[in-house]
PyMOL Python script that loads the backbone (N, CA, C, O; Angstrom):
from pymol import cmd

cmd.read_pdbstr("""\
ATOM      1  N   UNK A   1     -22.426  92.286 117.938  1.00  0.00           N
ATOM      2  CA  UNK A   1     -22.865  91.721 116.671  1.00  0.00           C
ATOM      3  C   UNK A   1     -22.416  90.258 116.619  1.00  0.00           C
ATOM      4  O   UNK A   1     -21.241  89.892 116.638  1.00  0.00           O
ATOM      5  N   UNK A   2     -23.370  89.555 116.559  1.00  0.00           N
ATOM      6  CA  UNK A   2     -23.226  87.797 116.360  1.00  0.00           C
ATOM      7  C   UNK A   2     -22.596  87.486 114.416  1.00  0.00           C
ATOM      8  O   UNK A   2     -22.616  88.087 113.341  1.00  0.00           O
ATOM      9  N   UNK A   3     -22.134  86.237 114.957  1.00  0.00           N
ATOM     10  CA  UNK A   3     -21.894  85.803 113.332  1.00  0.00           C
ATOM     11  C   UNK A   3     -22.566  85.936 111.938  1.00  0.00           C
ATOM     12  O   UNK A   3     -22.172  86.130 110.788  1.00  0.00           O
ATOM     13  N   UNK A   4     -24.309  85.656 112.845  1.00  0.00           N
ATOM     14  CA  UNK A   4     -24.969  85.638 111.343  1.00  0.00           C
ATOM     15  C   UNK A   4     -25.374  87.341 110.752  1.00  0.00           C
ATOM     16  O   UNK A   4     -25.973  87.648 109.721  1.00  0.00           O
ATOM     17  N   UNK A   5     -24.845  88.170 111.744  1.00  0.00           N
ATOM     18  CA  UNK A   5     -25.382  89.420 111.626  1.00  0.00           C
ATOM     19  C   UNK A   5     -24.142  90.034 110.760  1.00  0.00           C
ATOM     20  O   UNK A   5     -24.392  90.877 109.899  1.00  0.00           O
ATOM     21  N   UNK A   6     -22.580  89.530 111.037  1.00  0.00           N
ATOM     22  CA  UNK A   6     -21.811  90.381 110.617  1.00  0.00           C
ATOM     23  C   UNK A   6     -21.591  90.228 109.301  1.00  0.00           C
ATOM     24  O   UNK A   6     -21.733  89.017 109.131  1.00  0.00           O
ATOM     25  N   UNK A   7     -21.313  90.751 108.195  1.00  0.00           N
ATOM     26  CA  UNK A   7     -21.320  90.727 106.706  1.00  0.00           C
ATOM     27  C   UNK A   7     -19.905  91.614 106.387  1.00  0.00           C
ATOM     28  O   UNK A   7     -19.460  92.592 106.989  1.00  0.00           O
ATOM     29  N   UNK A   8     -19.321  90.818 105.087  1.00  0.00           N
ATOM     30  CA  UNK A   8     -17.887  91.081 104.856  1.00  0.00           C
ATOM     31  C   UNK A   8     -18.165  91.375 103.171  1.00  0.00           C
ATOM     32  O   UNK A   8     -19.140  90.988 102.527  1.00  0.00           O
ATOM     33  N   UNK A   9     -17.188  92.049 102.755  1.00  0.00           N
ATOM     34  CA  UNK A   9     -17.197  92.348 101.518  1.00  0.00           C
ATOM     35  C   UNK A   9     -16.285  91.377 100.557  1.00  0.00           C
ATOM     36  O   UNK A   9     -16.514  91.609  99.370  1.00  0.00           O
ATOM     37  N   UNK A  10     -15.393  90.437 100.753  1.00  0.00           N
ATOM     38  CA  UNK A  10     -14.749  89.430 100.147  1.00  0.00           C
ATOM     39  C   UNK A  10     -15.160  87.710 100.675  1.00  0.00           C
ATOM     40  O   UNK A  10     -15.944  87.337 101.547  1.00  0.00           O
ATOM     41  N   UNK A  11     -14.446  87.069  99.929  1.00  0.00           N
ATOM     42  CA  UNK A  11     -15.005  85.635  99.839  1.00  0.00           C
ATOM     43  C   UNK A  11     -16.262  85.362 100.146  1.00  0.00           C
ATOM     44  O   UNK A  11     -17.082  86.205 100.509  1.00  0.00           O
ATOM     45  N   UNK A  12     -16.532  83.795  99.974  1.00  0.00           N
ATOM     46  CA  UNK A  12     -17.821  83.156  99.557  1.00  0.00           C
ATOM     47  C   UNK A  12     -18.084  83.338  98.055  1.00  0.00           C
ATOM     48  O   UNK A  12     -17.548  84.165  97.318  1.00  0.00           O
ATOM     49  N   UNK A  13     -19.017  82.405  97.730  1.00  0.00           N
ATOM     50  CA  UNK A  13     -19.855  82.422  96.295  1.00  0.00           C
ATOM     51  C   UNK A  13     -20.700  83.836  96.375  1.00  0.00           C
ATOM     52  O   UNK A  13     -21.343  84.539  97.155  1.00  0.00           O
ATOM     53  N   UNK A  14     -20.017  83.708  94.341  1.00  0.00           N
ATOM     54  CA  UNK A  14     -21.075  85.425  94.132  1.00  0.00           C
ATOM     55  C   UNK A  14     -20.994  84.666  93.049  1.00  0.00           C
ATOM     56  O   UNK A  14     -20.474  83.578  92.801  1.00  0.00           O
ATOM     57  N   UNK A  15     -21.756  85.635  92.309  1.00  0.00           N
ATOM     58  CA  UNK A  15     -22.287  85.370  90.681  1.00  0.00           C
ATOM     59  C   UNK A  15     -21.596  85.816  90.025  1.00  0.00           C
ATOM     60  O   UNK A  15     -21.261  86.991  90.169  1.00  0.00           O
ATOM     61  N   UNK A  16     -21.066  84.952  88.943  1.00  0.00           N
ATOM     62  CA  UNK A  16     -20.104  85.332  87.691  1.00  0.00           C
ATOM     63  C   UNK A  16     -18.678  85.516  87.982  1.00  0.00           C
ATOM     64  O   UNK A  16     -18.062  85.971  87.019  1.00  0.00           O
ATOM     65  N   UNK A  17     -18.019  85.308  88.965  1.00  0.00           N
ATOM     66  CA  UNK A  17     -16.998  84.527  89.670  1.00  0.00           C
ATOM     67  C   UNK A  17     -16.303  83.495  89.157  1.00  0.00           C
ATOM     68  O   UNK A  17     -16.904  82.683  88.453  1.00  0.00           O
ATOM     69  N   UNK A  18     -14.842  83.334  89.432  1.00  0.00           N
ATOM     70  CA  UNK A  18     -14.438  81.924  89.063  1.00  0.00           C
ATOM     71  C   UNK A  18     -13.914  81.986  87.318  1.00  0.00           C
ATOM     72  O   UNK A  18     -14.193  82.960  86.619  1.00  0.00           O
ATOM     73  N   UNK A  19     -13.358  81.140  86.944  1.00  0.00           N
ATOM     74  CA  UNK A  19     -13.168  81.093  85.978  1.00  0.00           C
ATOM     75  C   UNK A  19     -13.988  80.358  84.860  1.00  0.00           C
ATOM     76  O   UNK A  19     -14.266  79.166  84.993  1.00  0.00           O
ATOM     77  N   UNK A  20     -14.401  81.131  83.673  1.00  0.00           N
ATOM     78  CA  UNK A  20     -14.699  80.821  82.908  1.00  0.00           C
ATOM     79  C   UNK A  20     -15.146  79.484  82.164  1.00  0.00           C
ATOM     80  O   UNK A  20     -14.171  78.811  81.828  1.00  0.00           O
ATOM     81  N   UNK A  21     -16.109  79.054  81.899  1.00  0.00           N
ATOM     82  CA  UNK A  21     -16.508  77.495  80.970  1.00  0.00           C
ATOM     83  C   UNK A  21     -15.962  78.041  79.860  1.00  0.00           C
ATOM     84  O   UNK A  21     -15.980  79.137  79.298  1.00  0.00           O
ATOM     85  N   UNK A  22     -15.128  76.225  79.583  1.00  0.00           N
ATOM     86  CA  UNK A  22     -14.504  76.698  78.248  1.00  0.00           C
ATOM     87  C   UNK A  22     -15.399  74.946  77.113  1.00  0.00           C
ATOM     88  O   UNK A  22     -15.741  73.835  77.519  1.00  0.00           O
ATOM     89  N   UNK A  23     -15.435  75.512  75.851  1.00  0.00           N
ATOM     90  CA  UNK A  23     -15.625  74.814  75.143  1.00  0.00           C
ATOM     91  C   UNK A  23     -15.781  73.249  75.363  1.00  0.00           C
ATOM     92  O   UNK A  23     -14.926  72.871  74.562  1.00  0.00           O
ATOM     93  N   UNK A  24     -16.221  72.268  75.830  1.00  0.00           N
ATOM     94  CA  UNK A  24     -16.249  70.416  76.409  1.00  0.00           C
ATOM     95  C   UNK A  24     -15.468  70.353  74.786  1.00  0.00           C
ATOM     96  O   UNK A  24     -14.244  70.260  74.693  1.00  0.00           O
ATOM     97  N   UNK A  25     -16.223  70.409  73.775  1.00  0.00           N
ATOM     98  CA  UNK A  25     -15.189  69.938  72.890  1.00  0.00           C
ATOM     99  C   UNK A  25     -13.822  70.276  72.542  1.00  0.00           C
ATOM    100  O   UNK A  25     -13.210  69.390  71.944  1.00  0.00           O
ATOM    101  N   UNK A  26     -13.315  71.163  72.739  1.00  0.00           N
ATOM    102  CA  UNK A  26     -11.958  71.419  73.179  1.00  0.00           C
ATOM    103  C   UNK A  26     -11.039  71.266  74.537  1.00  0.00           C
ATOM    104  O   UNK A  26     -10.048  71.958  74.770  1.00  0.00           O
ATOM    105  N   UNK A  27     -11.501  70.337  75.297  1.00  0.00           N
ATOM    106  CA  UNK A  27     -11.101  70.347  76.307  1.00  0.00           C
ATOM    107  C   UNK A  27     -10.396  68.856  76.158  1.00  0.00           C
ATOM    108  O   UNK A  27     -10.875  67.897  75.553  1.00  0.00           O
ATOM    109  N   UNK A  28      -9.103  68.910  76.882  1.00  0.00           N
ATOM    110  CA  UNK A  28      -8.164  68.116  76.805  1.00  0.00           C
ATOM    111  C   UNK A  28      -7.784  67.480  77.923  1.00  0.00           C
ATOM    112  O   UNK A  28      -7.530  67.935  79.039  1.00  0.00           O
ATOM    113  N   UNK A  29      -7.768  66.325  77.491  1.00  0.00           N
ATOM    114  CA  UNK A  29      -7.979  64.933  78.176  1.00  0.00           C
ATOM    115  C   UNK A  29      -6.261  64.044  78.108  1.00  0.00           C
ATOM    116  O   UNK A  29      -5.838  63.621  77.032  1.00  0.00           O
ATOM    117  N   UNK A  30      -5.346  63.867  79.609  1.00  0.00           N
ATOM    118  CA  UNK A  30      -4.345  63.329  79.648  1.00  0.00           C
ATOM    119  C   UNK A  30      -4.485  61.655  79.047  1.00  0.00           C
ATOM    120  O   UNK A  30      -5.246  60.739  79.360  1.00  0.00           O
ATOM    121  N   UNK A  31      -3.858  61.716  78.486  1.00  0.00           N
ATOM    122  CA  UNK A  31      -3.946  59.893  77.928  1.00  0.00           C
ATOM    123  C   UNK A  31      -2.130  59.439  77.880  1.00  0.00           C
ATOM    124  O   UNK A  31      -1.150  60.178  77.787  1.00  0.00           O
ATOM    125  N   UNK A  32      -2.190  58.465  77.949  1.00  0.00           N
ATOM    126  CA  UNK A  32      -0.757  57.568  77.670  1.00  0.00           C
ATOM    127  C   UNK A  32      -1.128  56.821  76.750  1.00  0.00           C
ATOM    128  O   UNK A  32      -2.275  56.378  76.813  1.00  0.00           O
ATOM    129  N   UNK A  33      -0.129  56.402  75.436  1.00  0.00           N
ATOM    130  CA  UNK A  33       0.558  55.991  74.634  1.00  0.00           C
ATOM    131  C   UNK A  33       1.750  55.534  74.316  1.00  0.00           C
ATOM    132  O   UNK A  33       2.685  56.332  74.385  1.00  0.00           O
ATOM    133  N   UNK A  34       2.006  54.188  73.906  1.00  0.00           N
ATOM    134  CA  UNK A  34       3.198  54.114  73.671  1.00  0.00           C
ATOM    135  C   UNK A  34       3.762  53.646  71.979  1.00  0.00           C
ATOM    136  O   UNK A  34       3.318  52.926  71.085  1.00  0.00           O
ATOM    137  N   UNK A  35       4.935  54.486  72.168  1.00  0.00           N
ATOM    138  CA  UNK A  35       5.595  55.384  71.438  1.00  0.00           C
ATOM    139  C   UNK A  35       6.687  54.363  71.271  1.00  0.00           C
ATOM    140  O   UNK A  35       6.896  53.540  72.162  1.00  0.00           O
ATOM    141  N   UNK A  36       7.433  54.388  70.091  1.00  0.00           N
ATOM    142  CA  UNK A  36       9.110  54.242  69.841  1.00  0.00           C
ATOM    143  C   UNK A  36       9.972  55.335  70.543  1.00  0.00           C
ATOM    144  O   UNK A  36       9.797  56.554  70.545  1.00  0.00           O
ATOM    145  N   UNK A  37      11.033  54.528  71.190  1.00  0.00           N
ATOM    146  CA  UNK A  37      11.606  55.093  71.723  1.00  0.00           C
ATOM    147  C   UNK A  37      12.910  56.437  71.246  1.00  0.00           C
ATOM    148  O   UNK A  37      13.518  57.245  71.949  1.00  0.00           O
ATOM    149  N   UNK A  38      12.937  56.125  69.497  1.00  0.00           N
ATOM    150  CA  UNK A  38      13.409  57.143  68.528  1.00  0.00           C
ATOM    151  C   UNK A  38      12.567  58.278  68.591  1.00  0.00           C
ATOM    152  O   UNK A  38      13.134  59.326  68.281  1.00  0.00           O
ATOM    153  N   UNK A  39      11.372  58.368  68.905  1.00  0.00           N
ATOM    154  CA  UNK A  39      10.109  59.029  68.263  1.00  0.00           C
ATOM    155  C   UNK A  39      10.015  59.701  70.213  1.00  0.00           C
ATOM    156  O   UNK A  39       9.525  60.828  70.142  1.00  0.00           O
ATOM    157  N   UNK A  40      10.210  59.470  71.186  1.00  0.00           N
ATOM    158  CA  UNK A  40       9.933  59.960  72.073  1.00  0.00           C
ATOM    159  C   UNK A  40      11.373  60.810  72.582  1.00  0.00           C
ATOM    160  O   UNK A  40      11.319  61.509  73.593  1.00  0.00           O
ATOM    161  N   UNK A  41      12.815  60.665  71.688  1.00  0.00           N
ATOM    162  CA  UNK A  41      13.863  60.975  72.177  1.00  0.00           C
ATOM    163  C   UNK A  41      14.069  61.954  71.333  1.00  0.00           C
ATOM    164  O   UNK A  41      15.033  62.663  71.622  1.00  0.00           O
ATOM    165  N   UNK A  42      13.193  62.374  69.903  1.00  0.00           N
ATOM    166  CA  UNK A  42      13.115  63.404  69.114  1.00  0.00           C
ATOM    167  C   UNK A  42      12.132  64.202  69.763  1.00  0.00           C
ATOM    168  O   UNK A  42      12.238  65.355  69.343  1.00  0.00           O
ATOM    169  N   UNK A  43      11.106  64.080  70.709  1.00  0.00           N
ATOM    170  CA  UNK A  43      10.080  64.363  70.574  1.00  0.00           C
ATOM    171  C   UNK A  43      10.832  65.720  71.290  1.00  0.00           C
ATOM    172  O   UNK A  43      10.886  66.893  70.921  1.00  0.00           O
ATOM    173  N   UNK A  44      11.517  64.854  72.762  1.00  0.00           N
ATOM    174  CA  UNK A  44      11.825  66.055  73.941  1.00  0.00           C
ATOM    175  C   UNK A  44      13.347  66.685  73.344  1.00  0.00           C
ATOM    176  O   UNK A  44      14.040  67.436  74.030  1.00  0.00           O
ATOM    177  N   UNK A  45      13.669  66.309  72.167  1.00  0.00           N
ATOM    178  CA  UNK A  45      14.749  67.790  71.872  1.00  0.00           C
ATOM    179  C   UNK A  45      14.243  68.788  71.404  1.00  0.00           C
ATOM    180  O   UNK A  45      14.942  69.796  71.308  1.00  0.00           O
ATOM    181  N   UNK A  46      12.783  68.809  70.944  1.00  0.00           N
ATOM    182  CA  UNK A  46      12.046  69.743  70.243  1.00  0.00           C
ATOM    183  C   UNK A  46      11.247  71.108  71.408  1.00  0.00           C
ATOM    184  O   UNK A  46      10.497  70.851  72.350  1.00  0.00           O
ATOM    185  N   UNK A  47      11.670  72.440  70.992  1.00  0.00           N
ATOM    186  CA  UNK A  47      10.899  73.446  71.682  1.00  0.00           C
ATOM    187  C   UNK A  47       9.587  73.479  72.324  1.00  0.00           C
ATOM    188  O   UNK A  47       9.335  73.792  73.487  1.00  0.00           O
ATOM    189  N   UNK A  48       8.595  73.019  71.173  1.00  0.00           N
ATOM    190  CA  UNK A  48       7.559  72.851  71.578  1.00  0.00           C
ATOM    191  C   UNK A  48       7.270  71.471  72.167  1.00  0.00           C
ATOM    192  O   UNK A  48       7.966  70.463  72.047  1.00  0.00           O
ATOM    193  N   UNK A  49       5.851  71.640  72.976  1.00  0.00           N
ATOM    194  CA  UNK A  49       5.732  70.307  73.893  1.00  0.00           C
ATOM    195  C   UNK A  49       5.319  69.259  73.224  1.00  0.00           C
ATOM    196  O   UNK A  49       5.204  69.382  72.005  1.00  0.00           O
ATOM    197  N   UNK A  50       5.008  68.023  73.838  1.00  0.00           N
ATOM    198  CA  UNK A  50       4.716  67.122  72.529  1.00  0.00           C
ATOM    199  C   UNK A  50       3.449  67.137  72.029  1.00  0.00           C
ATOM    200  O   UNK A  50       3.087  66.970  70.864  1.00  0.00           O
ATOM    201  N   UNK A  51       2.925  67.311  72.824  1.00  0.00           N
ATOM    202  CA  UNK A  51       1.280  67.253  73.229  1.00  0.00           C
ATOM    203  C   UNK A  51       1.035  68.136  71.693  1.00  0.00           C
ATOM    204  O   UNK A  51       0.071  67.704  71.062  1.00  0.00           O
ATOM    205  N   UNK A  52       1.529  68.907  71.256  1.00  0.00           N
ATOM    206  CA  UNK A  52       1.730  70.554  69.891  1.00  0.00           C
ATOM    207  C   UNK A  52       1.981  69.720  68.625  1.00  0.00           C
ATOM    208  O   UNK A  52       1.138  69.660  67.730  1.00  0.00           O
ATOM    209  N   UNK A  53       3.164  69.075  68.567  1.00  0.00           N
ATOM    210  CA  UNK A  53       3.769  68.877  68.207  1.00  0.00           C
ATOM    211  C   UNK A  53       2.645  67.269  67.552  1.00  0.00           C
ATOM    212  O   UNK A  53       2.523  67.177  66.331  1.00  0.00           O
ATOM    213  N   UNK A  54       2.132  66.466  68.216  1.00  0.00           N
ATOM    214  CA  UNK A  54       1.502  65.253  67.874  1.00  0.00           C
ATOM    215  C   UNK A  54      -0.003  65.853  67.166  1.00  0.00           C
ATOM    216  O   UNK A  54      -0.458  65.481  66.084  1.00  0.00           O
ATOM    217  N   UNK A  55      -0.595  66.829  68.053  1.00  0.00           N
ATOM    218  CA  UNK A  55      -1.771  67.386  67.336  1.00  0.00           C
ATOM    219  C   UNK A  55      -1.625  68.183  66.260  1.00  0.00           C
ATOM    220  O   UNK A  55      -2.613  68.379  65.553  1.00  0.00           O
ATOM    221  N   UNK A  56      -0.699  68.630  66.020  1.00  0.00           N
ATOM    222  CA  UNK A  56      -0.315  69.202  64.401  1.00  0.00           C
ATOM    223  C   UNK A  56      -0.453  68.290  63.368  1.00  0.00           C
ATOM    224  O   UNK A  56      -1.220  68.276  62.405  1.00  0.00           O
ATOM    225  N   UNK A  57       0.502  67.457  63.764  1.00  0.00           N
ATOM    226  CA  UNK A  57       0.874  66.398  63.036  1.00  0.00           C
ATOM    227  C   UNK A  57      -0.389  65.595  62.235  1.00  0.00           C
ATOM    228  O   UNK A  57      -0.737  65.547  61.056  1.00  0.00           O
ATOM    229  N   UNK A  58      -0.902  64.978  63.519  1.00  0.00           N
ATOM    230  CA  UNK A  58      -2.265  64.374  63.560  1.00  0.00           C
ATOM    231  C   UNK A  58      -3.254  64.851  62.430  1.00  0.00           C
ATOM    232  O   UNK A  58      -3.833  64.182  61.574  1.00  0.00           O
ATOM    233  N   UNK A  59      -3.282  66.544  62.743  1.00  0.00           N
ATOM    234  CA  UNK A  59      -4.235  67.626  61.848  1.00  0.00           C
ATOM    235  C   UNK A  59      -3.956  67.222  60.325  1.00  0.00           C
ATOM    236  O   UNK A  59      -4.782  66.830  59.501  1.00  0.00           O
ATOM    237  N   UNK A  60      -2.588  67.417  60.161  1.00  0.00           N
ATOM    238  CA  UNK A  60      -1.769  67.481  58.975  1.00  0.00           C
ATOM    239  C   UNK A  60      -2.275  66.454  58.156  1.00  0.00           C
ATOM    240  O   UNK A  60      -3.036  66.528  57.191  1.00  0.00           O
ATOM    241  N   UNK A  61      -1.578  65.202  58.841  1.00  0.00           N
ATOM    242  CA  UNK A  61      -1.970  63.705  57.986  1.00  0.00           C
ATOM    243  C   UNK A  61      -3.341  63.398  57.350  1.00  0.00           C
ATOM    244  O   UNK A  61      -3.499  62.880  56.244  1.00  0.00           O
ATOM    245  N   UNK A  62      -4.337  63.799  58.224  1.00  0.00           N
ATOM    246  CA  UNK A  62      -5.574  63.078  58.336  1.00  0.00           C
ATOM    247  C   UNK A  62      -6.456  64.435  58.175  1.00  0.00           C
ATOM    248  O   UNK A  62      -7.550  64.612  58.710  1.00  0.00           O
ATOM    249  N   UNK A  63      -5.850  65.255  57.432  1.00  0.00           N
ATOM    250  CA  UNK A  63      -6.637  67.003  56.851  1.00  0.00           C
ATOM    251  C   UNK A  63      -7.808  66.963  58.003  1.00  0.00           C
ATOM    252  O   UNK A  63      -8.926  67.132  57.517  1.00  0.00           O
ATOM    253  N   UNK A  64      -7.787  66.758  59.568  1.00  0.00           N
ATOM    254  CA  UNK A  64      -8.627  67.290  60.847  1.00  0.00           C
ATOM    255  C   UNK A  64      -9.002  68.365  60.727  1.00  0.00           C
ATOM    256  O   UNK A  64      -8.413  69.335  60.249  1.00  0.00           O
ATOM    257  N   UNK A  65     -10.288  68.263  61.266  1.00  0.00           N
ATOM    258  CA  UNK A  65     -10.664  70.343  61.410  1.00  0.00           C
ATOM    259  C   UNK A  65     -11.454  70.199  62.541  1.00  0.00           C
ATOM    260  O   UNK A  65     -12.409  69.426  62.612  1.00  0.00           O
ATOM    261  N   UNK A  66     -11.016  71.033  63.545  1.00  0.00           N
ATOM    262  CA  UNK A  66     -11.561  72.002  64.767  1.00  0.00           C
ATOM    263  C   UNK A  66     -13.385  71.022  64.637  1.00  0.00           C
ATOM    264  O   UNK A  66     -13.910  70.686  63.576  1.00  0.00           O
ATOM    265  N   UNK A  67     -13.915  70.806  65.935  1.00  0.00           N
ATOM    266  CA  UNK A  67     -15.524  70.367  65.710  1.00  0.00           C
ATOM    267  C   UNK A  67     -15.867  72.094  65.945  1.00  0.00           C
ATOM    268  O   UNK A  67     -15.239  73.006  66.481  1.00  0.00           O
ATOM    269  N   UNK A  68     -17.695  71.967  64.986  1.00  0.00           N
ATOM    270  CA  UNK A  68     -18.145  72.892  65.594  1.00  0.00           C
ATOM    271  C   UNK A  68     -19.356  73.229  66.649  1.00  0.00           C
ATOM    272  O   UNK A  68     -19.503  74.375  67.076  1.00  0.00           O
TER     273      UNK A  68
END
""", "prot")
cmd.dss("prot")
cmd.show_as("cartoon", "prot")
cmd.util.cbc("prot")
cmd.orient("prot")
């Protein structure tokens, strides 16, 4: 049996495979900013990451809501 004849039951592309499309408008994008250095030395004593912690915030101030 030659290569193109032999057939395997794992790897290669199949259909519906792979992980999931998620939402483009919820999808999160690394950016830099700069920050006070009070405001970045509170940021990392805090549990949660900052990234949580700034988009709350953000929500809070400026009453944000989720796109639909």
């Amino acid at each position: 049996m030659n290569k193109a004849q032999k057939t395997t039951k794992h790897g290669g592309k199949r259909n519906g495979s792979g992980r999931p499309k998620s939402d483009s408008k919820l999808l999160k994008i690394p950016v830099c900013y700069r920050l006070p250095h009070w405001l970045v030395s509170w940021l990392r004593t805090q549990d949660s990451p900052a990234s949580v912690l700034i988009e709350s915030a953000l929500k809070k101030a400026y009453k944000l809501k989720l796109p639909k």
